[in-house]
C-alpha positions in Angstrom: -62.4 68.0 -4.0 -63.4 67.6 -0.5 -62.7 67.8 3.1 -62.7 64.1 5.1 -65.2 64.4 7.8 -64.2 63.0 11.1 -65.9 59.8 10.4 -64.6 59.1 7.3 -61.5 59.7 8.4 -61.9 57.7 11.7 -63.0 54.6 9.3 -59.6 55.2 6.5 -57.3 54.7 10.3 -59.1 52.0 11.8 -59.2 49.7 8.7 -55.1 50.6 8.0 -54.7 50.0 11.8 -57.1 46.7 11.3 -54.9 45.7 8.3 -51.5 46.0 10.3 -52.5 43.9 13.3 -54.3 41.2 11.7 -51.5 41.1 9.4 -49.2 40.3 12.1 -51.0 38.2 14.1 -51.3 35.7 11.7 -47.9 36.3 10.3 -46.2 35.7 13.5 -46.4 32.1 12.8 -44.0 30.0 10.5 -42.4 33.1 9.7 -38.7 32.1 10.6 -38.3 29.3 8.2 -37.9 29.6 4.3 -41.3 27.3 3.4 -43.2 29.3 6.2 -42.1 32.8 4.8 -42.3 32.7 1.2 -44.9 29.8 1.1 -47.3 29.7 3.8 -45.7 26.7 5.3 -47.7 25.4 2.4 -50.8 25.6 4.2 -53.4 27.2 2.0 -56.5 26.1 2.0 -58.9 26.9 -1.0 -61.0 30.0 0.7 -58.0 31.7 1.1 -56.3 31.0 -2.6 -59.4 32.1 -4.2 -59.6 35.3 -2.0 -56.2 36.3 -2.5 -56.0 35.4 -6.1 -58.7 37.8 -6.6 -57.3 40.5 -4.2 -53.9 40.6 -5.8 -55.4 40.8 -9.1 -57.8 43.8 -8.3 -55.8 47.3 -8.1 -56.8 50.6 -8.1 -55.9 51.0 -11.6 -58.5 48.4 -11.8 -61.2 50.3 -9.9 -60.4 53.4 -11.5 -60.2 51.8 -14.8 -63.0 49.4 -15.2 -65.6 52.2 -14.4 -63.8 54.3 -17.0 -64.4 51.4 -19.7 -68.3 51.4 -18.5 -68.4 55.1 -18.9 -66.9 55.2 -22.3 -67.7 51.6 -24.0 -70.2 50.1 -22.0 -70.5 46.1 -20.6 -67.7 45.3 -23.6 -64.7 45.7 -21.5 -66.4 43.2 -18.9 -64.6 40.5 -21.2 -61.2 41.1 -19.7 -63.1 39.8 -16.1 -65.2 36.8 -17.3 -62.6 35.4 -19.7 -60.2 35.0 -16.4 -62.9 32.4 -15.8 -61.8 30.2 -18.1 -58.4 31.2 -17.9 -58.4 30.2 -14.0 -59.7 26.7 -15.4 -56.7 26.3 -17.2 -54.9 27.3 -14.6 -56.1 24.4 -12.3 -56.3 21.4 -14.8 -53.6 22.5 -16.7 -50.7 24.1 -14.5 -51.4 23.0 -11.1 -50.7 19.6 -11.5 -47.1 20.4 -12.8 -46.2 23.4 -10.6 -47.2 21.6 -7.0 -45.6 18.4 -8.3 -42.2 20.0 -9.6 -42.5 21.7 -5.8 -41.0 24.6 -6.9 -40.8 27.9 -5.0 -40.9 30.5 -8.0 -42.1 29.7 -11.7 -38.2 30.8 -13.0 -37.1 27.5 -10.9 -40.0 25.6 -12.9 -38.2 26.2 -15.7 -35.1 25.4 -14.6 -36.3 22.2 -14.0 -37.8 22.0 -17.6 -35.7 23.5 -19.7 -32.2 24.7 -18.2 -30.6 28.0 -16.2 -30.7 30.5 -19.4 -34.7 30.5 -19.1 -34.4 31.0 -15.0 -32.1 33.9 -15.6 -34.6 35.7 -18.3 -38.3 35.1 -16.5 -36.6 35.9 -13.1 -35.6 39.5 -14.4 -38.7 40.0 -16.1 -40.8 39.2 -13.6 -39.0 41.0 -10.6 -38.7 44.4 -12.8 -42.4 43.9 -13.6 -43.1 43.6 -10.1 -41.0 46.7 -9.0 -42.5 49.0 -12.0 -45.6 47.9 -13.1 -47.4 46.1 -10.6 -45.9 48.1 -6.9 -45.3 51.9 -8.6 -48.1 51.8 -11.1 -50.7 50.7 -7.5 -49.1 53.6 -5.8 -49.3 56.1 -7.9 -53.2 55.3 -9.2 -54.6 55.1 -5.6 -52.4 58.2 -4.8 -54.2 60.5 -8.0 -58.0 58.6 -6.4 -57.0 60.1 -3.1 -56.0 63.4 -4.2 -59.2 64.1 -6.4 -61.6 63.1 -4.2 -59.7 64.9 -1.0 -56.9 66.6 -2.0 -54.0 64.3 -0.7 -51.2 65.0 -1.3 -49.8 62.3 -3.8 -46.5 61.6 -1.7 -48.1 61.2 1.7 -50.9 59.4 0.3 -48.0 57.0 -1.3 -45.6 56.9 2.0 -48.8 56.0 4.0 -49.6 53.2 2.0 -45.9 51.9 1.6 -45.4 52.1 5.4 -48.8 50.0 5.7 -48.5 47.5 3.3 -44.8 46.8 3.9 -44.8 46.5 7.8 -47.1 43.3 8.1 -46.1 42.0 3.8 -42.3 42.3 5.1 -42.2 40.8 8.2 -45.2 38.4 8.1 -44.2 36.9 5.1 -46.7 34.9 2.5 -49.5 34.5 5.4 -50.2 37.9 6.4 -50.3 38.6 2.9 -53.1 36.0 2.0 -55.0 36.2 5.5 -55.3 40.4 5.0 -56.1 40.0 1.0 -59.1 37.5 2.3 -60.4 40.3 4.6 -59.7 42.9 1.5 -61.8 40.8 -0.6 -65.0 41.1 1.0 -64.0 45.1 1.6 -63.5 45.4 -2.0 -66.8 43.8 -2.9 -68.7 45.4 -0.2 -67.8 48.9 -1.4 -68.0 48.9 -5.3 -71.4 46.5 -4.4 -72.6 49.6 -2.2 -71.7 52.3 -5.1 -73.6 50.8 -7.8 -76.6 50.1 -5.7 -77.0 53.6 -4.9 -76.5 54.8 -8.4 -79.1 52.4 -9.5 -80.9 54.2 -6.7 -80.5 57.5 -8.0 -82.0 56.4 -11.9 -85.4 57.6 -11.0 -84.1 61.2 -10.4 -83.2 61.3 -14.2 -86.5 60.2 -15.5 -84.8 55.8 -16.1 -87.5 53.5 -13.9 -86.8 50.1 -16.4 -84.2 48.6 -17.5 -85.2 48.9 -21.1 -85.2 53.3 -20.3 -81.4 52.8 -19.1 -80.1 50.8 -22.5 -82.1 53.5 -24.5 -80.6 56.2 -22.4 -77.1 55.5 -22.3 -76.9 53.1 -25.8 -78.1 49.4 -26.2 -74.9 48.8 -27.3 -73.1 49.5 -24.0 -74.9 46.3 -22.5 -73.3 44.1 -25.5 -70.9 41.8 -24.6 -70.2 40.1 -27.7 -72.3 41.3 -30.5 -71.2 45.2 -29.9 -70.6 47.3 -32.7 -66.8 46.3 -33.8 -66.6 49.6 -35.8 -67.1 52.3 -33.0 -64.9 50.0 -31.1 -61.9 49.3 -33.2 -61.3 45.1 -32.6 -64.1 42.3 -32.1 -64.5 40.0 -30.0 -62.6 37.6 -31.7 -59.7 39.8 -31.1 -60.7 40.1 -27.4 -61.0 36.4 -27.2 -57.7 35.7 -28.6 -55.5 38.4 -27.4 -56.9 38.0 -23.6 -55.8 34.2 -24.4 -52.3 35.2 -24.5 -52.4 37.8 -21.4 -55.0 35.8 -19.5 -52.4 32.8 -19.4 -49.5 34.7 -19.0 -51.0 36.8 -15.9 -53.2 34.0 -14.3 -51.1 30.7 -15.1 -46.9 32.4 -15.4 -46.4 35.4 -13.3 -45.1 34.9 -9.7 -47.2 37.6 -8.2 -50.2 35.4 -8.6 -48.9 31.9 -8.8 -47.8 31.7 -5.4 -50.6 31.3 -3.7 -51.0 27.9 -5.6 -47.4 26.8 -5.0 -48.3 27.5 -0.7 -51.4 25.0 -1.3 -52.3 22.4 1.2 -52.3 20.2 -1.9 -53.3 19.6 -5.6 -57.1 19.5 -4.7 -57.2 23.0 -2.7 -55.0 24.7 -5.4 -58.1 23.6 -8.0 -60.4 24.7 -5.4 -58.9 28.0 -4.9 -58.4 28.6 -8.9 -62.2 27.7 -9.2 -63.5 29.9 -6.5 -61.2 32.7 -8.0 -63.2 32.1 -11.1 -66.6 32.8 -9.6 -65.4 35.5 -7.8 -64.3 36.9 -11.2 -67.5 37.1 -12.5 -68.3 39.9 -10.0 -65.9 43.0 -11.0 -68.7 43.5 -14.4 -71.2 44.0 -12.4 -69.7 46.0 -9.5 -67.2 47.7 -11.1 -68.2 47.9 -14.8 -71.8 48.8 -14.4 -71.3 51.8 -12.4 -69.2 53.4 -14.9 -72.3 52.8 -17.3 -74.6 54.5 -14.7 -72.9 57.2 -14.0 -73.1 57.7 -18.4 -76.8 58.2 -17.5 -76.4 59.8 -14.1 -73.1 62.3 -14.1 -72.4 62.7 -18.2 -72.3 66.9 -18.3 -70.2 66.5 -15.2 -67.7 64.3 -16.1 -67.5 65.5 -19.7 -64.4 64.6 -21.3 -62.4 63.6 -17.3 -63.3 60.2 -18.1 -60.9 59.3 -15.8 -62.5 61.0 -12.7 -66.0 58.7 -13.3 -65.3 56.5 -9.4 -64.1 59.6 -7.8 -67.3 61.5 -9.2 -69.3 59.0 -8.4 -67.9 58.6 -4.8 -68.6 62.7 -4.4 -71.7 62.4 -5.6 -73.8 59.3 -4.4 -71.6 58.4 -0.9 -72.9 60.3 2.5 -70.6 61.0 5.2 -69.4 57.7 6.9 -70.3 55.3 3.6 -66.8 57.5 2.0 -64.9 56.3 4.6 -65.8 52.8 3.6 -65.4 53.0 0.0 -62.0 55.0 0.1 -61.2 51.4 2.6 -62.5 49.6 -0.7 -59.8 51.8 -2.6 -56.8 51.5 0.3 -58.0 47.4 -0.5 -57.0 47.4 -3.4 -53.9 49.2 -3.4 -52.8 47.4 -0.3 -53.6 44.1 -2.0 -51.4 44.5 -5.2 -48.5 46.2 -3.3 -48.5 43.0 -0.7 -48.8 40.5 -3.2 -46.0 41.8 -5.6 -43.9 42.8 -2.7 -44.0 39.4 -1.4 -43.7 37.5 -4.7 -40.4 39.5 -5.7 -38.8 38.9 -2.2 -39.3 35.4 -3.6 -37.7 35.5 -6.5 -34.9 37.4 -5.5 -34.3 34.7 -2.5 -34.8 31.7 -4.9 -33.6 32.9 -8.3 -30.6 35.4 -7.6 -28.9 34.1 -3.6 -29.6 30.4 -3.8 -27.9 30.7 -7.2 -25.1 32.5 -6.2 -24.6 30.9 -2.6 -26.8 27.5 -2.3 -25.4 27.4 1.3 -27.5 29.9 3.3 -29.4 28.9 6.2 -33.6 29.2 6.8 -32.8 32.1 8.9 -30.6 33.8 6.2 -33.2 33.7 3.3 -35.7 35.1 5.3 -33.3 38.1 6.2 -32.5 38.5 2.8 -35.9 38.2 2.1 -37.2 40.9 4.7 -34.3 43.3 3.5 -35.2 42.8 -0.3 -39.0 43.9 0.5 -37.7 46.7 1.9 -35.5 47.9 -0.7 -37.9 47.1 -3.3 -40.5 49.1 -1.8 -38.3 52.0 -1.0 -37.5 51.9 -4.8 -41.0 52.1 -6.0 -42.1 55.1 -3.5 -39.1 56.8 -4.8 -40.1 56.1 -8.7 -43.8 56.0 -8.3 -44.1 60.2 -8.2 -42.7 60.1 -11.6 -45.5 58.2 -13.4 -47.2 61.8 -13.7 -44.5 63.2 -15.5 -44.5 60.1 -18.4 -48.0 60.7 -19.6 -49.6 57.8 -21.3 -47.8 54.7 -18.6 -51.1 53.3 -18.1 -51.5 52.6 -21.9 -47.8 52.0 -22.2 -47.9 49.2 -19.3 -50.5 47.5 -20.7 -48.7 47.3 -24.3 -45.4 46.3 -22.7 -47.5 43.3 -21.0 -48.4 42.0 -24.5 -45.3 42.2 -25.6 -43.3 39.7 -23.2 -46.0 37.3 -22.3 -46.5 36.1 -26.0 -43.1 34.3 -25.8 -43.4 33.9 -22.1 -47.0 31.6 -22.6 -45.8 30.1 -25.7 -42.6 28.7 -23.5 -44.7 27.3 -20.4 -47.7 26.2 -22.8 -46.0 24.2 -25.0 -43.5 23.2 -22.2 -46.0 21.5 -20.0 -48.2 19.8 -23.0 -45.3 18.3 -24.7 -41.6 17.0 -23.8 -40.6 17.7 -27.1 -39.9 21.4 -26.6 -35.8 21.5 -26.1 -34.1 24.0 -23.8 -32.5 26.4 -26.7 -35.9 26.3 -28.0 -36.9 27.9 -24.6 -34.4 30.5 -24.4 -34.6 31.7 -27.7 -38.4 31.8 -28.2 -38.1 34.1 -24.6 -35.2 36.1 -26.2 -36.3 36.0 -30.2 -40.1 36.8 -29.7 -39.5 39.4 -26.7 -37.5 41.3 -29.4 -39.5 40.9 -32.3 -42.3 42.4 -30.3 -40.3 45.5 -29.1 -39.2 45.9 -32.4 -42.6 46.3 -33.8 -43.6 48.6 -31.1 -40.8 50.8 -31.3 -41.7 51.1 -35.0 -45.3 51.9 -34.1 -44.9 53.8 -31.6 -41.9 56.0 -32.4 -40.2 54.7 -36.0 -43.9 56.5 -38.2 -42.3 55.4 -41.0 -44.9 56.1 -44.2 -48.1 54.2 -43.0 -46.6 51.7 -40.8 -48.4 53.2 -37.7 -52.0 52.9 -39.3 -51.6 49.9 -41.1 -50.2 47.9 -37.7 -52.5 49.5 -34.8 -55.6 50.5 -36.5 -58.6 49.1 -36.8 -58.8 50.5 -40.6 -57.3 48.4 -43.3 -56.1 44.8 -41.9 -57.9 45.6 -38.5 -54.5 44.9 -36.7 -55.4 46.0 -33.5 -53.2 45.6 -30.2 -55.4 42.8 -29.1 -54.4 40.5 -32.3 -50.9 41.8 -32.1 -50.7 39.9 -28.9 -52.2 36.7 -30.7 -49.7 37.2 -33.7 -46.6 37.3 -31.5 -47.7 34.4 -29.5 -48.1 32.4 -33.0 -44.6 33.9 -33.9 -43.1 32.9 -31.0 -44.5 29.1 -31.5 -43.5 28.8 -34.5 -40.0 29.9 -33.5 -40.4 27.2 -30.6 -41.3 24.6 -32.3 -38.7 25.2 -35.4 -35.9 25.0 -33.0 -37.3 22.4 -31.1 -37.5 20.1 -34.2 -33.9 21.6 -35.6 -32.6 21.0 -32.6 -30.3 17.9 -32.0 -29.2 18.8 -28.1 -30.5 16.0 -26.4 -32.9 17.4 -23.7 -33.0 16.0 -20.2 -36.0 16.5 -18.5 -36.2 15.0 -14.7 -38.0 11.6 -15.4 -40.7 12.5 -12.9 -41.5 15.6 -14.3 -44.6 14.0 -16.9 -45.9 11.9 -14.8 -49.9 10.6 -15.1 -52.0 13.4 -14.5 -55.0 12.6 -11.5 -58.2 12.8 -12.0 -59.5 15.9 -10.5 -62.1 15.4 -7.5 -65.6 15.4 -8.5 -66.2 17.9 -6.5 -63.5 20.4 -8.8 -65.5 19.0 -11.7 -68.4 20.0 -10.6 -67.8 23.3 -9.8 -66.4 23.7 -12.8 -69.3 22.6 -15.0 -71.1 25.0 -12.9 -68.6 27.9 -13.2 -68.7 27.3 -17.3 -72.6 27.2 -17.4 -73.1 30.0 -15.7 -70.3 31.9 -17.7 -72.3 30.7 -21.3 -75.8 31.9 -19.5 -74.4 35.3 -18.3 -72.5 35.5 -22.6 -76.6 34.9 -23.7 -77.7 37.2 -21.7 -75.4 40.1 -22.6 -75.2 38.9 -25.8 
């Protein structure tokens, strides 16, 4: 723990100051009607979407967490980041098309439109309590726990400082500010985990590593294995990676309304391809900036981060920053928060506007949604500051957020997937593959987790016996839940009515989106040789 010199202290002000202002500049505009609030006026060109997309998705938990998985398991854990790649593909020629023509303003409504009111009601709840709990609390409290190691912040001002920050410009600026801030944040967080693992590479020659070859043998060939790493030491494969990031790559990049809605404030069809493709290169960067470090400081800081593997970035921060570059970095870290917080904050002011009042009174003005809008940021974020503190007291919530995430977007993808690939899927197919496989997955992990009834525990989460490992869980519940789709869906004799527009003839995608995406997927099967 240390004390923030003057500078560094100067440079954690003027970015939050920087952030504020240029968030309200540019929110100032459009801000008074419902389109310009909650959807940019739907004027998002493809350099922003791409930005943001990767902003929002890039948390402190992320920072924190990623350098954690280098220290412990090496370049493995890199999968999670490149296979967004091809997720953000899907994303463009698979889901754009649909969402920008339905022109809907939250994915529950897109369901509406495809199914009926019962799936709105269940994605809406899901995905506004996911954005109160796990997305807004969980950013608070990580960035909080960074602050306070590496200077002894205290967790609650560290989290009322950030609230106040984030929620002036996200609550009155609306979907712009959010975007136009998370493009600046982008290059902030790049520029700052970039400057880290340059200076720990840097450092290598103090330890006796001068080759690439010396740093594999020093810290493990296997922690540079991306694919062909030892499956034993590990616990899964990467078969198991592959197909349980599937599931949780489409639910996360393609269904939640956090990240979604930057494509639904696109320009048009062609920048929201753009902006998914550009977030797919961008994606390829957080290995290499965030994972890597974590395996240098293995080589570089091992004795002194011992068993705190979670204190690896802040460590590393102590260690290899001078006065002046911390102030930077902990910007990089305030990024990152900031980013998440906005983009959730905004997203459930959404859904609350479009799913719950328009619902209930269909009557309200521009003016009124935008009220209603500003007033449910605020309550929301009010409500995570207040529950945010407690995260220390539950233990294991990091691990238990990420389980809960594959345990609702198996049914959740399965319902969109199928939904937008075929017309044959039937509304009470919908509802109950959202309902039926949501429960069958808590079931399970309630019996894992806290039923140990004789062997149960081992034989479903470890990777000894049947190898059923959390990762092809996820896979088995999203083949559950399409099988209980797709049974109903045939059973069914409710005649479905689906607005006739709704499947209409795909376009071809410009050759300039093909392009880049032939590009994006080579360089993605080059980089898989490489860390083979």
């Amino acid at each position: 723990m240390e004390t923030i010199a003057l500078i560094d202290l100067s440079i954690i002000v003027l970015y939050i100051i920087l952030m504020v202002v240029v968030g309200l500049w540019f929110g100032r505009r459009n801000n008074d009607t419902t389109s310009g609030y909650f959807l940019a006026g739907k004027s998002l060109t493809w350099g922003v979407i791409g930005a943001s997309l990767f902003a929002s998705n890039i948390s402190t938990v992320h920072l924190v967490g990623l350098a954690e998985s280098g220290f412990i398991d090496g370049i493995v854990w890199g999968n999670f980041e490149w296979f967004s790649a091809f997720e953000l593909i899907i994303l463009a020629y698979v889901f754009v098309p649909f969402f920008l023509r339905s022109q809907v303003a939250t994915l529950p409504e897109f369901l509406e439109k495809r199914y009926d009111s019962r799936s709105r009601v269940i994605l809406a709840v899901f995905s506004i309590l996911a954005a109160l709990f796990m997305h807004i609390g969980v950013s608070f409290y990580a960035g909080a726990v960074v602050f306070e190691k590496i200077f002894g912040m205290d967790i609650m001002v560290s989290i009322l400082i950030i609230a106040a920050a984030t929620g002036i410009y996200t609550i009155i600026g609306g979907l712009t500010s959010v975007v136009v801030t998370e493009t600046v944040q982008t290059v902030i967080l790049i520029l700052g985990s970039l400057m880290i693992t340059v200076l720990a590479i840097w450092k290598l020659p103090e330890v006796g590593i001068e080759s690439y070859e010396a740093l594999k043998e020093a810290v493990d060939p296997d922690r540079f294995k991306a694919v062909s790493f030892s499956s034993e030491q590990k616990g899964f494969t990467f078969m198991d990676m592959m197909l349980g990031h599937f599931v949780l790559g489409i639910w996360y990049w393609c269904t939640d309304q956090t990240i979604v809605q930057r494509i639904l404030g696109a320009k048009s069809e062609r920048e929201a391809k753009l902006g998914a493709i550009f977030a797919g290169f961008l994606k390829i960067l957080p290995v290499f900036i965030m994972v890597v470090p974590g395996i240098l400081a293995f080589a570089l800081f091992r004795d002194q981060i011992g068993d705190e593997t979670k204190s690896v970035l802040p460590i590393m921060i102590i260690n290899l920053l001078p006065v002046g570059l911390k102030g930077l970095m902990i910007a990089a870290l305030l990024a990152a928060v900031m980013s998440s917080v906005a983009a959730a904050l905004n997203s459930c002011s959404t859904l609350v506007v479009f799913d719950v009042f328009q619902k209930l009174a269909p009557g309200l003005s521009d003016r009124q949604r935008v009220r209603i809008g500003k007033l449910t940021g605020l309550v929301v974020l009010v409500l995570a500051v207040l529950w945010s503190p407690f995260l220390g007291d539950l233990g294991g919530i990091f691990e238990l957020i990420n389980q809960m995430f594959s345990i609702f977007a198996p049914s959740i993808v399965a319902v969109f997937l199928w939904g937008v690939l075929s017309p044959r899927g039937t509304a009470n197919a919908a509802f109950w593959t959202l309902l039926g496989g949501s429960l069958f997955a808590v079931t399970v992990f309630i019996i894992e987790k806290y039923i140990p009834i004789h062997g149960i525990s081992n034989y479903v989460s470890s990777a000894e016996g049947l190898g059923i490992n959390w990762l092809w869980q996820t896979f088995v519940f999203f083949l559950i839940s399409s099988g209980l789709y797709w049974c109903i869906s045939i059973l069914d004799q409710t005649v479905q009515t689906i607005p006739s527009n709704f499947y209409l003839k795909t376009k071809s995608p410009s050759k300039q989106v093909n392009l880049l995406t032939l590009l994006l997927i080579v360089i993605m099967l080059v980089i898989y040789y490489l860390f083979y």
